[in-house]
C-alpha positions as MATLAB code, in Angstrom:
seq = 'XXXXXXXXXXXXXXXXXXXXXXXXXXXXXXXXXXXXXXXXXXXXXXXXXXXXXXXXXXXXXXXXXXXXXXXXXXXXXXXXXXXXXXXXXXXXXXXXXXXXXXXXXXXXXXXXXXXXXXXXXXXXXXXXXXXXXXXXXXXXXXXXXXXXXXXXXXXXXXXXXXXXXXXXXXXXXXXXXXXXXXXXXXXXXXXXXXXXXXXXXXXXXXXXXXXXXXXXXXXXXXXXXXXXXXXXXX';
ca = [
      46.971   24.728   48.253;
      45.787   21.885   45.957;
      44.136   24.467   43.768;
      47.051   25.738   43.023;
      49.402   24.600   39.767;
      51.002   27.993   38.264;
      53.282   29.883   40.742;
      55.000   33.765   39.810;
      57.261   35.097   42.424;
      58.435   38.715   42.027;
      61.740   38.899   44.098;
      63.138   42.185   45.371;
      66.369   44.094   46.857;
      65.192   42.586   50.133;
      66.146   38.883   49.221;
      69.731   39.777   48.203;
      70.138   42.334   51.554;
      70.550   39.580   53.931;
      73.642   38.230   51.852;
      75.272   41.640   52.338;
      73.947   43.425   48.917;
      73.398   47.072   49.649;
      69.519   48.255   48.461;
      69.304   50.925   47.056;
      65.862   52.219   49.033;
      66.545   51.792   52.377;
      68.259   53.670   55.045;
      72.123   53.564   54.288;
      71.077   52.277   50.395;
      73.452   53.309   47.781;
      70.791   56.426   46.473;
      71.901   58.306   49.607;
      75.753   58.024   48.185;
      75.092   58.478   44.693;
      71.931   60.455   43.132;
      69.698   58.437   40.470;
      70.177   60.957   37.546;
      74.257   60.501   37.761;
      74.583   57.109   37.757;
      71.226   55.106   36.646;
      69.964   56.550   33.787;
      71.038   56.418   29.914;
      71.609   60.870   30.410;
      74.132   59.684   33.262;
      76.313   57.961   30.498;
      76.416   60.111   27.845;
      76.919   63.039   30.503;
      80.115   61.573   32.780;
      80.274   57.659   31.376;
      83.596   57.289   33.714;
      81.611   57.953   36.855;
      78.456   55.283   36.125;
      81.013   52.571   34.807;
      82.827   53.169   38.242;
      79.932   52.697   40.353;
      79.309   49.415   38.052;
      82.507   48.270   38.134;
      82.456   48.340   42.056;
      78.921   46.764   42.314;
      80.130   43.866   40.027;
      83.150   43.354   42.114;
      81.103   43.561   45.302;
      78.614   40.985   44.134;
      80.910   38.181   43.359;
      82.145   38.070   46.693;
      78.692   37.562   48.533;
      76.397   34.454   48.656;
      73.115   33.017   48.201;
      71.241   33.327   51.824;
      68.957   31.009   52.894;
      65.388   32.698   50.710;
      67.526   31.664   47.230;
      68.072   28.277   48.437;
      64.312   28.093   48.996;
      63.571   29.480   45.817;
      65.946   27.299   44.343;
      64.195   23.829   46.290;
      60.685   25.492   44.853;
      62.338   25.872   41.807;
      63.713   22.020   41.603;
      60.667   20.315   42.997;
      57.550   22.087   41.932;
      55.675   20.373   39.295;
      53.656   23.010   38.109;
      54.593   26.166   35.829;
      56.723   28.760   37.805;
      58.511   31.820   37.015;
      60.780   33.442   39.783;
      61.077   37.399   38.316;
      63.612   39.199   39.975;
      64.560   43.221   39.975;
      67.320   42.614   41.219;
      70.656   42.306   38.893;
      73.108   40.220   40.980;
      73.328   36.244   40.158;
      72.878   34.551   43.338;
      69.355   33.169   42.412;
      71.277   31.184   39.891;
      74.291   30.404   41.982;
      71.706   29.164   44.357;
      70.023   26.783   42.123;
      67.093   28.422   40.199;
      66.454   28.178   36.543;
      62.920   29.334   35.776;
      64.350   32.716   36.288;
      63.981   36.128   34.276;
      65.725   39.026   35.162;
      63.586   41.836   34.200;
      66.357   44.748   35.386;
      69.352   43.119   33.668;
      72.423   41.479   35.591;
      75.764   43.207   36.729;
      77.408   40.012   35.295;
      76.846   41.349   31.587;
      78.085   43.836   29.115;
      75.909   44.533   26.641;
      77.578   46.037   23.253;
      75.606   48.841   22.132;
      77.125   48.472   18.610;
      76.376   45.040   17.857;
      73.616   44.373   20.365;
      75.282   41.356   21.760;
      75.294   40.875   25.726;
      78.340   39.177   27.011;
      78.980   37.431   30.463;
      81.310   40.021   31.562;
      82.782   39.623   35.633;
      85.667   42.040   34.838;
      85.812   46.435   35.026;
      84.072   47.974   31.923;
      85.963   51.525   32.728;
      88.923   50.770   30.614;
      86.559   50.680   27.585;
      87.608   46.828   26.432;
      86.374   45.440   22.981;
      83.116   43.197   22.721;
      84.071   39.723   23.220;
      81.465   39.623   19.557;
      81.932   42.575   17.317;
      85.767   43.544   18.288;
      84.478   47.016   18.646;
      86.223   49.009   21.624;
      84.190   51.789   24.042;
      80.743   50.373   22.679;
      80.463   48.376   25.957;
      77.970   49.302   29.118;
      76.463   47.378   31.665;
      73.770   45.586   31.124;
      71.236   47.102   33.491;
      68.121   48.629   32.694;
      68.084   52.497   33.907;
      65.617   54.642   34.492;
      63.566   55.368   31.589;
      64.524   52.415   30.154;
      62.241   49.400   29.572;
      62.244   46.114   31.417;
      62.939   42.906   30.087;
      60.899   40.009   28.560;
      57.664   41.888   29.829;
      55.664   39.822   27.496;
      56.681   36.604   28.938;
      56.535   38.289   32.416;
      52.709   39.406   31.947;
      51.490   36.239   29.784;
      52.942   34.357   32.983;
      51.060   36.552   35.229;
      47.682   35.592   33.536;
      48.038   32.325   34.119;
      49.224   32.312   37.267;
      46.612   30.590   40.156;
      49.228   32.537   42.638;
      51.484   35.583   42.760;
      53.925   36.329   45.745;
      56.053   39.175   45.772;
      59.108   38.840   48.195;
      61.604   41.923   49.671;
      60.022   44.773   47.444;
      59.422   48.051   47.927;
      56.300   48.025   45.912;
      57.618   51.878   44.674;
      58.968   50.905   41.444;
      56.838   50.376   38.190;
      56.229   48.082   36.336;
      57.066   45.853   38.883;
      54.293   47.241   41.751;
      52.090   46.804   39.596;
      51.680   43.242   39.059;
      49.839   42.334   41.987;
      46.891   44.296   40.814;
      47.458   42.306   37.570;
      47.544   39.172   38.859;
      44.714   39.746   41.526;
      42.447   40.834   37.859;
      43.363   37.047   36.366;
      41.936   36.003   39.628;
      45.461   34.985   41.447;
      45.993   34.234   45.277;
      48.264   37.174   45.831;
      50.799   36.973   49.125;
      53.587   39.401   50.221;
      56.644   38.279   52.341;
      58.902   41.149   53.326;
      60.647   42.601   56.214;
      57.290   45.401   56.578;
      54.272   46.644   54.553;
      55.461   47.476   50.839;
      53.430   50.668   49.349;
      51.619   48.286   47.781;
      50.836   45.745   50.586;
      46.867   46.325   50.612;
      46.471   45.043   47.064;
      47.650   41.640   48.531;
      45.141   39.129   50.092;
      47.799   38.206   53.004;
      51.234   39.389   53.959;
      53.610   38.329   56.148;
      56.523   39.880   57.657;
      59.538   39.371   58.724;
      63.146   38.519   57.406;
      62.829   36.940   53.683;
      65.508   34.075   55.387;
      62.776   33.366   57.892;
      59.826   33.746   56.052;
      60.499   32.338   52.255;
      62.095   28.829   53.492;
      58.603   28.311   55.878;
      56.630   29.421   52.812;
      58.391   26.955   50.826;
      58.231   24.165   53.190;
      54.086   24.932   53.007;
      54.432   24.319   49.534;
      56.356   21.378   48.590;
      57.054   20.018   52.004;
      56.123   16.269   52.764;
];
């Protein structure tokens, strides 16, 4: 491991599922209640915007009762006490890598715990409902607030600072992903072309787990504090 100075972990629905987060993928996941096109995309809005801020609303709620598990602490102690660069890149859109401890952080899907004004262009911390159509905390302007998650057929965030990171990168470990959703799946393959160590940790073989150059699986509570300890243990 002494080769190895630049760190990008891609963190996935399966890191937040062990602190009680429903994923959206799996068995049980919150697709099977609620199809994609009605409540995750920008045609859901316009079409029945009641029904998506709803299903927001009650995922915002839901979130700020659970907790960091034990893989966010890790990522938070890798976080606090690695001295090289590292980026932890996270789908997922709840805030318990930060309420954990982690800082190099980019959310690349958004975060339930922001509005984002589509009038002014402002994004707000927002912990409250959005389905009463309150005024932007900025602009004053009322109804012009949505949550501020990126949809399907929408574009990721801060993908420039996500791929220039990549490049760099001497290793790339994706944690609790399904390896089904692009861009996302595809950064192994990116970071394995920049000539990255590539590892997956999840609970079984992503669709994309033979691009990586060793996986291990198992619960991301088990596995991401041991990989941790490997890494900046004494």
């Amino acid at each position: 491991m002494s080769n190895i100075r630049n760190i990008v972990v891609l963190t996935g629905a399966g890191v937040s599922a062990e602190s009680g987060i429903d994923t959206f993928r799996d068995a049980g996941g919150l697709w099977e209640q609620h199809r994609v096109e009605d409540v995750a995309t920008p045609e859901a809005f316009a079409r029945d915007p009641e029904l998506v801020l709803r299903f927001y609303d009650m995922r915002r709620e839901a979130i700020q009762t659970k907790a960091p598990n034990a893989a966010h602490a890790a990522l938070a102690r890798l976080d606090a006490e690695w001295p090289g660069e590292l980026l932890i890149v996270t789908q997922n859109i709840d805030d318990l890598h930060e309420r954990a401890g982690a800082k190099r952080l980019i959310h690349m899907h958004g975060e339930h715990l922001n509005a984002w004004c589509t009038g002014c262009d402002v994004r707000s911390r927002w912990t409250g409902p959005l389905i009463d159509r309150p005024a932007c905390p900025a602009c004053g302007a009322a109804g012009l607030l949505r949550p501020d998650v990126v949809w399907f057929g929408e574009m990721p965030y801060r993908m420039e600072d996500i791929y220039r990171a990549i490049n760099r990168a001497d290793l790339f470990v994706s944690i609790g992903t399904s390896g089904a959703v692009y861009p996302a799946a595809g950064f192994v393959r990116e970071a394995r072309a920049a000539g990255a160590m590539t590892l997956e940790l999840n609970m079984e073989p992503s669709q994309g787990s033979h691009w990586f150059t060793e996986a291990r699986h198992g619960p991301a509570t088990q596995l991401v504090p041991e990989w941790v300890e490997q890494m900046v243990g004494d």
